[in-house]
LUMLUMKE-930650 format. One record per residue (C-alpha): residue number from 1; chain; z, x, y. Coordinates in nm, 2 decimals. Layout:
<sites>
{num->NUM cadena->A pz->Z px->X py->Y}
...
</sites>
This chain:
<sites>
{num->1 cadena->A pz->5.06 px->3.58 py->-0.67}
{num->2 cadena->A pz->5.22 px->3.22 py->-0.62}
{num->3 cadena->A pz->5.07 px->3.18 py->-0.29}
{num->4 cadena->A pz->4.71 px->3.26 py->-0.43}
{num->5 cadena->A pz->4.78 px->3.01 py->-0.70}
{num->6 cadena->A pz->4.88 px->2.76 py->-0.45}
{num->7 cadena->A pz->4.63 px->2.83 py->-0.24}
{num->8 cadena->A pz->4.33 px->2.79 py->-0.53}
{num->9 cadena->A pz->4.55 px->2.48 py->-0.64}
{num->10 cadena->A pz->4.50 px->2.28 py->-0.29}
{num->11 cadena->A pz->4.13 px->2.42 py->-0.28}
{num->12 cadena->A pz->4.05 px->2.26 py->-0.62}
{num->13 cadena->A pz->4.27 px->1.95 py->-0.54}
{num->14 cadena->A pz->4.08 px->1.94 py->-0.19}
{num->15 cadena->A pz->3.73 px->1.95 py->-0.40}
{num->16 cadena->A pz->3.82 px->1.68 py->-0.64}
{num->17 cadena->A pz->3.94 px->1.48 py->-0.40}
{num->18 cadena->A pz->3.60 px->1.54 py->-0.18}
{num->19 cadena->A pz->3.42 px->1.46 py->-0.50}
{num->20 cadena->A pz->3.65 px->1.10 py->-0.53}
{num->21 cadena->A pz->3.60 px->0.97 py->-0.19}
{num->22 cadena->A pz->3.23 px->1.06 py->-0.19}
{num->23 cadena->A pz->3.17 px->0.85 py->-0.56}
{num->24 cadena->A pz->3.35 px->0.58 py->-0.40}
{num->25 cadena->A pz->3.17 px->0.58 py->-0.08}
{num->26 cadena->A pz->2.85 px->0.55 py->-0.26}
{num->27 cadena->A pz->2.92 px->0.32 py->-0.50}
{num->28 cadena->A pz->3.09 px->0.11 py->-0.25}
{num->29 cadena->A pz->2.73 px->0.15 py->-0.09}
{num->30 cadena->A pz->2.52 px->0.10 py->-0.36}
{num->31 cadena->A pz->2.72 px->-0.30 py->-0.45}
{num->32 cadena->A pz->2.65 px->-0.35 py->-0.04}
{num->33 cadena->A pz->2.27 px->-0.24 py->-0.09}
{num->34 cadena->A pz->2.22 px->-0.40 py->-0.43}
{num->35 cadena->A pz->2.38 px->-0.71 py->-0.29}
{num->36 cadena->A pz->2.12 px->-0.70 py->-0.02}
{num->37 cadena->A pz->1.84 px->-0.67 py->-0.27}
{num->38 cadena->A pz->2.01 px->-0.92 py->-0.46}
{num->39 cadena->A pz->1.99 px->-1.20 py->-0.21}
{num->40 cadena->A pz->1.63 px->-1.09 py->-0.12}
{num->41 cadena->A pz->1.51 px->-1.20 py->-0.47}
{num->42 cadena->A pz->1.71 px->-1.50 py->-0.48}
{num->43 cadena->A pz->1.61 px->-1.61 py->-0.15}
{num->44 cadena->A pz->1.23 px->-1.65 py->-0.23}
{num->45 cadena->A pz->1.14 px->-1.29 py->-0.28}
{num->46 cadena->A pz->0.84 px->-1.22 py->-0.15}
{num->47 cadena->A pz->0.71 px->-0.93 py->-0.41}
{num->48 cadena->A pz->0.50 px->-0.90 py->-0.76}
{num->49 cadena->A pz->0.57 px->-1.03 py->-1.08}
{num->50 cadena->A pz->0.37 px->-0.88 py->-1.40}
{num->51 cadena->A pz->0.23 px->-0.49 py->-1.43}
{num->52 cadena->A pz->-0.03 px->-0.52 py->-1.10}
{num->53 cadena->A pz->0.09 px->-0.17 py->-1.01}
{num->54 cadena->A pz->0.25 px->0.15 py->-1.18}
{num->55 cadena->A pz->0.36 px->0.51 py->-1.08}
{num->56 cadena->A pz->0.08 px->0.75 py->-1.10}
{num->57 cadena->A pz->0.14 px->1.15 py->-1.05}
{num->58 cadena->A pz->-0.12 px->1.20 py->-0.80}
{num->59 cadena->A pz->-0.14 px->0.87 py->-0.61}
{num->60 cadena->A pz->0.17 px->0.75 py->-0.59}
{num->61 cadena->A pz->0.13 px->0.42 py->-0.70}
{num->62 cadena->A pz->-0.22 px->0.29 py->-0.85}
{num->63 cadena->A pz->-0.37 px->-0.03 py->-0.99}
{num->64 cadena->A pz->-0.30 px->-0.04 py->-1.42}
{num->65 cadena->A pz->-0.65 px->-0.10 py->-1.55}
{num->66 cadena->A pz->-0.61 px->-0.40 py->-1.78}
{num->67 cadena->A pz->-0.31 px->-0.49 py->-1.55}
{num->68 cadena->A pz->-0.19 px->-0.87 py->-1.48}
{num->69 cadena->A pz->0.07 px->-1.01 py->-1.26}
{num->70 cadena->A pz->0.13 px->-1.23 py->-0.95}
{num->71 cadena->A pz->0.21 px->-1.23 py->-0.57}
{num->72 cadena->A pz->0.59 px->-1.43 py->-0.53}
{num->73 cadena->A pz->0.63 px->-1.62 py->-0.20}
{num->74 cadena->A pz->0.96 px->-1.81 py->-0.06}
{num->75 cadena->A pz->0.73 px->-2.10 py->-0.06}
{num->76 cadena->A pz->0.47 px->-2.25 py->-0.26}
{num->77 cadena->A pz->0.28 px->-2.11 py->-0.56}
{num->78 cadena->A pz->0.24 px->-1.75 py->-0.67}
{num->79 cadena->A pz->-0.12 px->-1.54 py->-0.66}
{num->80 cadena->A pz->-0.21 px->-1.43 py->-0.96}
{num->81 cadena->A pz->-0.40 px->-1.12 py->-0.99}
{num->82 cadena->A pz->-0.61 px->-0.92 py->-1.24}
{num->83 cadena->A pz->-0.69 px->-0.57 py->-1.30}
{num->84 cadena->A pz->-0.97 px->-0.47 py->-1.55}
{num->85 cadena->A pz->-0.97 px->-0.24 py->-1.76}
{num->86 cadena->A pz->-1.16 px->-0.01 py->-1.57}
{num->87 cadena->A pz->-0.87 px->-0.02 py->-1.24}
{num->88 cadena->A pz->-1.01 px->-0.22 py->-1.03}
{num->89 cadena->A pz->-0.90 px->-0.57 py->-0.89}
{num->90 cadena->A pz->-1.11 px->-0.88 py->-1.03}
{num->91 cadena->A pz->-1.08 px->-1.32 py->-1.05}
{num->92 cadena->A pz->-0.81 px->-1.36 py->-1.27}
{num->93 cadena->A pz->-1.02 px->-1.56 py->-1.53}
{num->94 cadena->A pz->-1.30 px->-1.39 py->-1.50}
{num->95 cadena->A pz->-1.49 px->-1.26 py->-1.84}
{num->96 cadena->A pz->-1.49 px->-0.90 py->-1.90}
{num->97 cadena->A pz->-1.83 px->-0.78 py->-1.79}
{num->98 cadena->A pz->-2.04 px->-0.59 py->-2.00}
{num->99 cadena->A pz->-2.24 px->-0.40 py->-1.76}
{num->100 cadena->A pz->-2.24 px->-0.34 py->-1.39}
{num->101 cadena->A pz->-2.51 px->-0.51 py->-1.15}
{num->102 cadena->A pz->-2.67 px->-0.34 py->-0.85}
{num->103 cadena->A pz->-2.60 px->-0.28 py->-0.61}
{num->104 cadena->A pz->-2.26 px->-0.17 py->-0.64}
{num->105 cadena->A pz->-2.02 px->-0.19 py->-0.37}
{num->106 cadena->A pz->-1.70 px->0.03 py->-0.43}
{num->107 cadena->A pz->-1.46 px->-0.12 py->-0.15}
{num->108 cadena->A pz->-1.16 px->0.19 py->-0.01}
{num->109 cadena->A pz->-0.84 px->0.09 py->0.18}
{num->110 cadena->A pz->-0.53 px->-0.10 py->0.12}
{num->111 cadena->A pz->-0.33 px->-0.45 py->0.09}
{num->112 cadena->A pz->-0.60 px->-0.56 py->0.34}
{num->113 cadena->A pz->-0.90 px->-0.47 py->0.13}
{num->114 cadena->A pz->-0.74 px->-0.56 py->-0.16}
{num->115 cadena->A pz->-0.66 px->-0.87 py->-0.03}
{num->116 cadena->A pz->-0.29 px->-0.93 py->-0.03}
{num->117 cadena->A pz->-0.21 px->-1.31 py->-0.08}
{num->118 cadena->A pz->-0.58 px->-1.40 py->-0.18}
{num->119 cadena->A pz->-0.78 px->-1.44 py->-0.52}
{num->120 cadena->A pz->-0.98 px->-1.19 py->-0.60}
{num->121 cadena->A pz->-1.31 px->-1.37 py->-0.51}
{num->122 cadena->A pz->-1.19 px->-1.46 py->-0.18}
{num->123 cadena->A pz->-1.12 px->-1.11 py->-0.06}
{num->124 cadena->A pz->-1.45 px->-0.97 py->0.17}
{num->125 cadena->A pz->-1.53 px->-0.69 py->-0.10}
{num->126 cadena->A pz->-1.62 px->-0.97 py->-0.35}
{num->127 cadena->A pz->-1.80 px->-1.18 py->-0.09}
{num->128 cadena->A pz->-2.00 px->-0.88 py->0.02}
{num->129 cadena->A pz->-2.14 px->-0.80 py->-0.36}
{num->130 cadena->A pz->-2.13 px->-1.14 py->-0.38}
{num->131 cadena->A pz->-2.41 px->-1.17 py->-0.15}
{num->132 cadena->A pz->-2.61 px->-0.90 py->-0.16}
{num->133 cadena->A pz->-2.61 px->-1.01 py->-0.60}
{num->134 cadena->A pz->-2.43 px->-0.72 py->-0.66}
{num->135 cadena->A pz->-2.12 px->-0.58 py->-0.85}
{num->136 cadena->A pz->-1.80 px->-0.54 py->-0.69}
{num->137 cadena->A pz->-1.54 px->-0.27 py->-0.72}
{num->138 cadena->A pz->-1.26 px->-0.37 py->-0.51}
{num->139 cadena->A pz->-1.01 px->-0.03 py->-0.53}
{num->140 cadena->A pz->-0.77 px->-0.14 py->-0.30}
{num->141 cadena->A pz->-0.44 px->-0.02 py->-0.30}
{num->142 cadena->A pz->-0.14 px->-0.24 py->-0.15}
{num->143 cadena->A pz->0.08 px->-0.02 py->0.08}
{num->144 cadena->A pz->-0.18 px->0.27 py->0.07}
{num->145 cadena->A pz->-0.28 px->0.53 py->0.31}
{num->146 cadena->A pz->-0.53 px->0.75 py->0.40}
{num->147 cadena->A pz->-0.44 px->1.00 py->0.10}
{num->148 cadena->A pz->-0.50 px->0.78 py->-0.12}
{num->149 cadena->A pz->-0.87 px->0.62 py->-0.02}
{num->150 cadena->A pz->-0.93 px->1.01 py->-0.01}
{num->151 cadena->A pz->-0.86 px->1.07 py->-0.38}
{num->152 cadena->A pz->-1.01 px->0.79 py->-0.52}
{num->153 cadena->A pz->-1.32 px->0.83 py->-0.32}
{num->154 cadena->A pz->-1.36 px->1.20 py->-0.43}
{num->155 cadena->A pz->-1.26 px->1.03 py->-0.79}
{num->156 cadena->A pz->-1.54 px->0.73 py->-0.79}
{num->157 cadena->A pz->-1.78 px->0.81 py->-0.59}
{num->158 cadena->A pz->-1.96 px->1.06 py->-0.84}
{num->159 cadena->A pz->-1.80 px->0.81 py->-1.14}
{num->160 cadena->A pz->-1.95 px->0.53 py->-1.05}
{num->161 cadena->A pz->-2.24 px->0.61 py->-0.79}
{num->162 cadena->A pz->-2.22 px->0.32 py->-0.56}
{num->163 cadena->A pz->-2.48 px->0.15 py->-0.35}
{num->164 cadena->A pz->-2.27 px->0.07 py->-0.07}
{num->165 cadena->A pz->-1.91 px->0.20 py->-0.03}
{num->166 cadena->A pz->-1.68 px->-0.01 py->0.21}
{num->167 cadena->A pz->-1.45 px->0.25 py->0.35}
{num->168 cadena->A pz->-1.14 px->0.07 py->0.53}
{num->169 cadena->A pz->-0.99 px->0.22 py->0.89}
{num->170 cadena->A pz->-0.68 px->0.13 py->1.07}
{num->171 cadena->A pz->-0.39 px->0.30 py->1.24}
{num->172 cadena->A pz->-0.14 px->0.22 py->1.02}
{num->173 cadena->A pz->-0.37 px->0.38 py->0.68}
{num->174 cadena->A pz->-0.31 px->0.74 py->0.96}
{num->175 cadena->A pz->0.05 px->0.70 py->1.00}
{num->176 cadena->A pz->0.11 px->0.60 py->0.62}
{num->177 cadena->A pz->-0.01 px->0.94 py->0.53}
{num->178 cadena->A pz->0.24 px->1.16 py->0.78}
{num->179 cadena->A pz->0.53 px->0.99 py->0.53}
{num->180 cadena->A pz->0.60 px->1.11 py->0.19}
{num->181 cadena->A pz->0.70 px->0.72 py->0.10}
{num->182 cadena->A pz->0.50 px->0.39 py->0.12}
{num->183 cadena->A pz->0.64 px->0.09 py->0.25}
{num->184 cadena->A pz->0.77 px->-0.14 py->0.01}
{num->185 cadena->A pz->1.07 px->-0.43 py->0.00}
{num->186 cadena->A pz->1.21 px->-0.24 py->-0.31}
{num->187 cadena->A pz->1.32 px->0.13 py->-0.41}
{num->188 cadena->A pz->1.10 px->0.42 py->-0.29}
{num->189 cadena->A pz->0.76 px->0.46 py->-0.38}
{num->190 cadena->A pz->0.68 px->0.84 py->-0.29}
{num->191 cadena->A pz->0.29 px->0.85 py->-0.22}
{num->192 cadena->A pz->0.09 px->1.15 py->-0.10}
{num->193 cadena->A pz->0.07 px->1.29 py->0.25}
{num->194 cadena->A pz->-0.09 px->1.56 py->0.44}
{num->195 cadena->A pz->0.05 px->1.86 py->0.54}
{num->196 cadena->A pz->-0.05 px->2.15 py->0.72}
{num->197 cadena->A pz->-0.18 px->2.44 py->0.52}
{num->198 cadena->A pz->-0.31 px->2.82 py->0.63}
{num->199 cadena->A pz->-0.62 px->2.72 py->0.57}
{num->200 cadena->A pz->-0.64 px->2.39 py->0.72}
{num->201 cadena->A pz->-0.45 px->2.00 py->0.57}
{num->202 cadena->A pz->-0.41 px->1.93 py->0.24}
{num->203 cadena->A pz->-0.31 px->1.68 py->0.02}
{num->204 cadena->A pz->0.07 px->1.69 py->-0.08}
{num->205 cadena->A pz->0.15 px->1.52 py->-0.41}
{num->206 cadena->A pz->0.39 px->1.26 py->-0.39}
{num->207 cadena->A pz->0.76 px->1.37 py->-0.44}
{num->208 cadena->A pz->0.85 px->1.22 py->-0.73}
{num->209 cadena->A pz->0.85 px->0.96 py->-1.03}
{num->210 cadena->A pz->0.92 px->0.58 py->-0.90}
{num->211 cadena->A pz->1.19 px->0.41 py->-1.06}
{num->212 cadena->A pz->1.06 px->0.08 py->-0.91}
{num->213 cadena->A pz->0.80 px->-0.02 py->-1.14}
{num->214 cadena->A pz->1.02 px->0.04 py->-1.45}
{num->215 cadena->A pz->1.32 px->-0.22 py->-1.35}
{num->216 cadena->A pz->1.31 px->-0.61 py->-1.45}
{num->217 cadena->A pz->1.35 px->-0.68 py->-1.07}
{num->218 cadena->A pz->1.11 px->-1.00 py->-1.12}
{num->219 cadena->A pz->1.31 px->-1.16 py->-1.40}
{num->220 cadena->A pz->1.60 px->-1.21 py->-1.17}
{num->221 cadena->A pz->1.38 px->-1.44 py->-0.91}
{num->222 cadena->A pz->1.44 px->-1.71 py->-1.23}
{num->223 cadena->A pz->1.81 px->-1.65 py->-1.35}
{num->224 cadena->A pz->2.08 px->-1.88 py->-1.19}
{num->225 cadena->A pz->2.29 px->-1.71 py->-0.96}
{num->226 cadena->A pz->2.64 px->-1.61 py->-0.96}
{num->227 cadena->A pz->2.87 px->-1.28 py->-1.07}
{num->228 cadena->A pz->2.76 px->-1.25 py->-1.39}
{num->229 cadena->A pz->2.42 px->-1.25 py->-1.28}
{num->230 cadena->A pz->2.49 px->-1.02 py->-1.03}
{num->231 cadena->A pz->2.68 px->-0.79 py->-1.19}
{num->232 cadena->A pz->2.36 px->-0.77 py->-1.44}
{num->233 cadena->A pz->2.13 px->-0.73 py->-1.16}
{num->234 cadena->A pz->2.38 px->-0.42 py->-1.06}
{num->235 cadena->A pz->2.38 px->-0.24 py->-1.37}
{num->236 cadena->A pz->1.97 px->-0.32 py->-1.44}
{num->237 cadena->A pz->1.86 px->-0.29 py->-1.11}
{num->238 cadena->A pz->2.04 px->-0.15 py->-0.81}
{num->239 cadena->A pz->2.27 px->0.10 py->-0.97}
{num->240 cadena->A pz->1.96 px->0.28 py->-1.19}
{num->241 cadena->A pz->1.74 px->0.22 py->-0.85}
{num->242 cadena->A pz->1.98 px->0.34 py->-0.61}
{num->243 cadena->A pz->2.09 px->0.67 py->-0.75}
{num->244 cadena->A pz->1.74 px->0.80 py->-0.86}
{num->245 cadena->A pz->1.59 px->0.74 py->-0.50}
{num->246 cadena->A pz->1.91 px->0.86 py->-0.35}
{num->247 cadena->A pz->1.89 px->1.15 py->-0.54}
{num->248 cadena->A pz->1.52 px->1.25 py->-0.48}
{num->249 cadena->A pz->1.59 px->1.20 py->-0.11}
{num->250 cadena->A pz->1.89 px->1.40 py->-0.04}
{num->251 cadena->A pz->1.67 px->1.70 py->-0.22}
{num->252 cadena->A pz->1.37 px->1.64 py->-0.08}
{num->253 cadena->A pz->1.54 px->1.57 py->0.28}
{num->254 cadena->A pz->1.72 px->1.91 py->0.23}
{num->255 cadena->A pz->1.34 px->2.11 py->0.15}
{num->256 cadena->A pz->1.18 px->1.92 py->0.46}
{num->257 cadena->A pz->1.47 px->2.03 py->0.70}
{num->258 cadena->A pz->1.50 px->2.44 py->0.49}
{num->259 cadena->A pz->1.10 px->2.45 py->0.54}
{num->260 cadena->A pz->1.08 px->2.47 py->0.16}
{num->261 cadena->A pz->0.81 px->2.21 py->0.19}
{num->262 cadena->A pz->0.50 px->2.23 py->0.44}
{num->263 cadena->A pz->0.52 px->2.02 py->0.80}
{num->264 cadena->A pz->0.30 px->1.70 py->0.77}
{num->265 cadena->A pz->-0.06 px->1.66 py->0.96}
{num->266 cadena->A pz->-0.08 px->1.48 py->1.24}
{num->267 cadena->A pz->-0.29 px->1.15 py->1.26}
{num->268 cadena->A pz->-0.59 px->1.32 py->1.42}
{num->269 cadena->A pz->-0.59 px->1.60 py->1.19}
{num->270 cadena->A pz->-0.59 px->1.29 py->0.93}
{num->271 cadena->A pz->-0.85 px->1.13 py->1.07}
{num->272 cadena->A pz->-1.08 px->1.44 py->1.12}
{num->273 cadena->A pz->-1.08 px->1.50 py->0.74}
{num->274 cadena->A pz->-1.05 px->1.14 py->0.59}
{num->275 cadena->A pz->-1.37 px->0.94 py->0.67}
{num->276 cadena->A pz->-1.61 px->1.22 py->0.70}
{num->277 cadena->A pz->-1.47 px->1.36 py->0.40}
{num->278 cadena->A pz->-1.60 px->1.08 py->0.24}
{num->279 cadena->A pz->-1.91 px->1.00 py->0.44}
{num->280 cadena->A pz->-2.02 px->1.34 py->0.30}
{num->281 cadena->A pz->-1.92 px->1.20 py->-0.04}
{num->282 cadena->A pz->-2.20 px->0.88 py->-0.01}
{num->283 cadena->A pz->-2.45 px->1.10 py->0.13}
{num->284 cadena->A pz->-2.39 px->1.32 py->-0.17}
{num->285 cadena->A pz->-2.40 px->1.07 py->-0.41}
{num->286 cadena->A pz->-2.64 px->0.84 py->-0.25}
{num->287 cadena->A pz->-2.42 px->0.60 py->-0.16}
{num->288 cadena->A pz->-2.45 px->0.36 py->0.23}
{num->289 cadena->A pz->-2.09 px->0.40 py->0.36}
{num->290 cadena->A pz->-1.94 px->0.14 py->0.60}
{num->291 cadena->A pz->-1.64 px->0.17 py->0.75}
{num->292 cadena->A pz->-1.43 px->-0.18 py->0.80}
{num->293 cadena->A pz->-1.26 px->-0.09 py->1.11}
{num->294 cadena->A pz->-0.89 px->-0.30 py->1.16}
{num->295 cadena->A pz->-0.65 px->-0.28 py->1.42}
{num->296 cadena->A pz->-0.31 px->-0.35 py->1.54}
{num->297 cadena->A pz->-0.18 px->-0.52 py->1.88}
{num->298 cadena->A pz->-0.41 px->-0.69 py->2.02}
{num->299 cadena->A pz->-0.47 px->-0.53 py->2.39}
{num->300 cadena->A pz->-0.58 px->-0.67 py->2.67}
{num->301 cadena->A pz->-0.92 px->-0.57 py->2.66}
{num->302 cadena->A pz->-1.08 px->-0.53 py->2.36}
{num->303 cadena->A pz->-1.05 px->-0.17 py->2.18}
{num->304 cadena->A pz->-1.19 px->0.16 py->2.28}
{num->305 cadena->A pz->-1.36 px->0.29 py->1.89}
{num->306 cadena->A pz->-1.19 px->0.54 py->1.77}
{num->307 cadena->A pz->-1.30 px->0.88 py->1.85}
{num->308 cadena->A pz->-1.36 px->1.00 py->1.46}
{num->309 cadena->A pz->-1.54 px->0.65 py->1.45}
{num->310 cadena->A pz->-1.75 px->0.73 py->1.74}
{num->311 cadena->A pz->-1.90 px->1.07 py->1.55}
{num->312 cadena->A pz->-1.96 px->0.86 py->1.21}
{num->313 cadena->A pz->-2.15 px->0.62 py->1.42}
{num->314 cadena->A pz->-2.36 px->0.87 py->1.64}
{num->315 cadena->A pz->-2.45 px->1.00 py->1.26}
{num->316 cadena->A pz->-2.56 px->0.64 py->1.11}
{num->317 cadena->A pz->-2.24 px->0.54 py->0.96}
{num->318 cadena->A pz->-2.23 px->0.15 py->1.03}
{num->319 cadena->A pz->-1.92 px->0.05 py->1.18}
{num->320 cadena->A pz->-1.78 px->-0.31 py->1.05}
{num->321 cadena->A pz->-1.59 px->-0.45 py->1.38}
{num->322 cadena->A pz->-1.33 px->-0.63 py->1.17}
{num->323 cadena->A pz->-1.03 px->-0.76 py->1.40}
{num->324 cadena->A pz->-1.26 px->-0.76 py->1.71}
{num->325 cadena->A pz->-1.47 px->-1.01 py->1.53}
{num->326 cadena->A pz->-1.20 px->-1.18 py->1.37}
{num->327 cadena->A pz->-1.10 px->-1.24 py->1.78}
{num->328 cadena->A pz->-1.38 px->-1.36 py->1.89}
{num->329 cadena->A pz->-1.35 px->-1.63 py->1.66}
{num->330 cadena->A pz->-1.00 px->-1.78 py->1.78}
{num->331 cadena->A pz->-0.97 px->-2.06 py->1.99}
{num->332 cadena->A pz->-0.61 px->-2.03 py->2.09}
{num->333 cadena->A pz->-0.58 px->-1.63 py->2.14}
{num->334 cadena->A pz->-0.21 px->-1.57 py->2.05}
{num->335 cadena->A pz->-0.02 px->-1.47 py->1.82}
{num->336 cadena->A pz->0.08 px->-1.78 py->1.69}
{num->337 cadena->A pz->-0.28 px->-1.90 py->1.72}
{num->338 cadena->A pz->-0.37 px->-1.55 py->1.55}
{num->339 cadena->A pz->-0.13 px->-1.65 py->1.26}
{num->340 cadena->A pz->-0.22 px->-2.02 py->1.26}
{num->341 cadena->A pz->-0.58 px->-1.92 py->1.23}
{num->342 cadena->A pz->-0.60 px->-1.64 py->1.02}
{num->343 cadena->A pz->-0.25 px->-1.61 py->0.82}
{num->344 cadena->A pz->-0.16 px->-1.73 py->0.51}
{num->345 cadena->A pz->0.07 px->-2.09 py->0.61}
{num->346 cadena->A pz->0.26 px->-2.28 py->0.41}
{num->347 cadena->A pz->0.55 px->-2.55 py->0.37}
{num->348 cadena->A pz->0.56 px->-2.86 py->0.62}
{num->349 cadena->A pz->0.60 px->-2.78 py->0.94}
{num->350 cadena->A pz->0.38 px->-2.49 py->0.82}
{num->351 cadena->A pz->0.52 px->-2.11 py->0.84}
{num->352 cadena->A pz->0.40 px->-1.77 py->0.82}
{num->353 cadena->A pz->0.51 px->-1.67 py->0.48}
{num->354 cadena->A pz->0.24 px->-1.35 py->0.48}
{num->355 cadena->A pz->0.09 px->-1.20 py->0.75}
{num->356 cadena->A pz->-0.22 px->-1.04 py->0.58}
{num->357 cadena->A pz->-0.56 px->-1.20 py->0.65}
{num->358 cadena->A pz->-0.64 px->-1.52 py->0.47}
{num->359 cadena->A pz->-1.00 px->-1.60 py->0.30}
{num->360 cadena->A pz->-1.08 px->-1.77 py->0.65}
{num->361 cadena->A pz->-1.06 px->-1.38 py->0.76}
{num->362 cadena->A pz->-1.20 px->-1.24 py->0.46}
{num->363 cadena->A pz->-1.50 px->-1.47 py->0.53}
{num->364 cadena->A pz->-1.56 px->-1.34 py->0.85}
{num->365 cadena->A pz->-1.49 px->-1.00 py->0.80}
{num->366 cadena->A pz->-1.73 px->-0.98 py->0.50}
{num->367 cadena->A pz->-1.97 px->-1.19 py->0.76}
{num->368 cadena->A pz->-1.94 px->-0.84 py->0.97}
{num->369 cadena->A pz->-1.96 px->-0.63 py->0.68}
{num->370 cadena->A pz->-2.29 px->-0.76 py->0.62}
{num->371 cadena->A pz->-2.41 px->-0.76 py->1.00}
{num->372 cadena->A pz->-2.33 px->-0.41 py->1.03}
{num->373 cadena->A pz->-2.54 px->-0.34 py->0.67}
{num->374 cadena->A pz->-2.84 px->-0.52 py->0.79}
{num->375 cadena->A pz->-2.80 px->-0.83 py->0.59}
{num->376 cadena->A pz->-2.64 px->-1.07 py->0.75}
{num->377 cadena->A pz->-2.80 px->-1.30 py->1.03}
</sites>
C-alpha cells in the first residue's frame, strides 16, 4: 500500500512538474516572440493602421464595408485607404455614390488587385472603369487566395451583375489556397483552403477566429519605447496573440496529422475549379470575364500560359498579359531595374520599402486590361 502511494506520489509530482517546465518554456517563448514583434513595430512597421480588414467566418479575413485605415511604411508617409459601405475599396475622399454607372467592372484577386501601397484610383481596377466611364468595384483582398476570389465571385456576381469582371491569376493565389493560414507580419489569419472531398475539392472554412484584428497593435508604432511600454505591448498584444494562435494550432496540427480533417487539393486541382468556376459565373450572369494573369520569377524566356489559361482562352476568355507586359516595358531588365521601375521607392538613396506594383504598373497593366477587352489601342 505505501509503495502504490509512492508510486502515484512521484507520478503526480512528475505531472506537475511537466506541467511547470512546459508554462515556463512557453512563456519564456512568448517574451522572445513578443519582443520580436515588438521591435518590428518600433522599427517602422510595415502593416495597417485603422479597421481596413476584419475576421469573417467564411473568408477568413474580408474588407469592413464602411472601413477606414492606412498602409504604415519604415519610411515616408502612410496610404490611406477606404472601404464603402458596400465592401469594396474606393479614393479615400471620395463622396458616397448614389448609384452605380455602367458598365460595372467587379475586379477578383488580392494585394495586387487591390492595390497594396497605392490610392485607390491609381490601382488598374479603377483605371479600367475609369476609362471605359464606368463604375468600379475593386474586391480585392490583401493576402488572399484562390478560395477566396471563389466565394466572393459566387457572392457578387449574381448581386451585382457586372459588365466586365477582372478575375486575377498567379501562382502564388494556387499555393495560398493548399494552406489553412494567410501570410501576414502578425498573428495567424486562418483563411479557407481546398481539400479533397469524395465527390471531388471543396472549400474548407477557415480554422478559426483571428485574434489579430482585435489587438491595439497599431497604437504601439507611436508610444515611446522602453519596459514599461513593453511590458504593455506583452500583456495587450503578444501574450493574448500568442496563446490563442498557439492554441488553435497545436489542435488543429494534431486533426491534420490524426486525419480528423480532409488532405488539401493540389494546385492543379485548384486551378481546374477556380477560374472556370467563375467563367461559368459571367456567362451566367452576363458578365465579360478577363483574367489579369501575374507571375513570379522572371525566366529566361518569357512564360509558357498556363494550361487552365490556355482552355479559358480557346473558349473566349481574354487573357490580360500582366507581368509579360509589365517586361516589355523595362529598360534595365533586373531585378533591381524591375524594382526601380515598378516598386514602390522611397528615402534618399531610394529603397524598396514595398514590393507590390506601383501606379507606373497599375497604368500599364490596366493598359493590357483594356487591350485584351478590345478597348485600348
Amino acid at each position: 500500500m505505501t509503495r502504490h502511494r509512492s508510486w502515484k506520489k512521484k507520478l503526480s509530482l512528475s505531472f506537475v512538474t511537466l506541467v511547470l517546465a512546459a508554462t515556463i518554456a512557453w512563456t519564456v517563448s512568448a517574451v522572445v516572440r513578443t519582443n520580436e514583434l515588438y521591435d518590428g513595430v518600433k522599427g517602422g512597421w510595415r502593416g495597417w493602421s485603422g479597421n481596413v480588414h476584419g475576421s469573417d467566418a467564411e473568408l477568413g479575413l474580408r474588407l469592413v464595408p464602411g472601413g477606414s485605415g492606412a498602409e504604415t511604411f519604415p519610411i515616408g508617409p502612410d496610404v490611406k485607404s477606404r472601404i464603402d459601405a458596400a465592401g469594396f475599396r474606393v479614393p479615400f475622399d471620395a463622396p458616397p455614390a448614389t448609384r452605380m454607372r455602367r458598365p460595372i467592372v467587379l475586379a477578383l484577386g488580392c494585394s495586387f488587385t487591390y492595390g497594396a501601397a497605392c490610392a485607390a484610383e491609381d490601382t488598374f481596377a479603377w483605371k479600367v472603369a475609369e476609362d471605359l466611364d464606368g463604375t468600379a468595384l475593386n474586391a480585392g483582398i490583401c493576402s488572399a487566395g484562390a478560395a477566396q476570389m471563389l466565394i466572393l465571385a459566387e457572392r457578387l456576381i449574381p448581386e451585382h451583375k457586372p459588365d466586365v469582371v477582372l478575375v486575377q491569376y498567379a501562382p502564388w493565389l494556387l499555393d495560398r489556397s493548399t494552406n489553412p493560414f494567410a501570410p501576414t507580419n502578425m498573428g495567424l489569419i486562418p483563411s479557407p483552403w481546398f481539400v479533397r472531398t469524395q465527390d471531388g475539392i471543396a472549400v474548407h472554412p477557415p480554422a478559426f477566429d483571428t485574434l489579430a484584428f482585435d489587438l491595439p497593435i497599431a497604437h504601439y508604432k507611436e508610444t515611446p519605447r522602453g519596459f514599461a511600454d513593453f511590458m504593455g505591448f506583452f500583456f495587450r498584444v503578444g501574450l493574448p496573440l500568442l496563446w490563442h494562435d498557439d492554441r488553435h494550432l497545436l489542435a488543429l496540427r494534431t486533426e491534420l496529422a490524426f486525419g480528423a480533417r480532409p488532405p488539401a487539393a493540389t494546385m492543379d486541382e485548384i486551378a481546374a475549379e477556380v477560374w472556370p468556376r467563375i467563367a461559368e459565373l459571367c456567362r451566367e450572369h452576363g458578365a465579360r470575364m478577363v483574367v489579369v494573369w501575374f507571375e513570379g520569377r522572371k525566366p529566361e524566356t518569357g512564360w509558357d500560359l498556363p494550361p487552365i489559361l490556355v482552355q479559358l482562352e480557346a473558349q473566349g476568355v481574354p487573357i490580360a498579359r500582366a507581368t509579360q507586359r509589365l517586361l516589355e516595358r523595362l529598360t534595365v531588365v533586373t531585378r533591381q531595374g524591375w524594382l526601380d521601375a515598378y516598386a514602390h521607392m522611397r528615402g534618399d538613396p531610394p529603397v524598396c520599402v514595398d514590393a507590390h506594383p506601383n501606379e507606373r504598373a497599375h497604368a500599364i497593366v490596366a493598359e493590357e486590361i483594356l487591350r485584351a477587352l478590345g478597348s485600348g489601342e
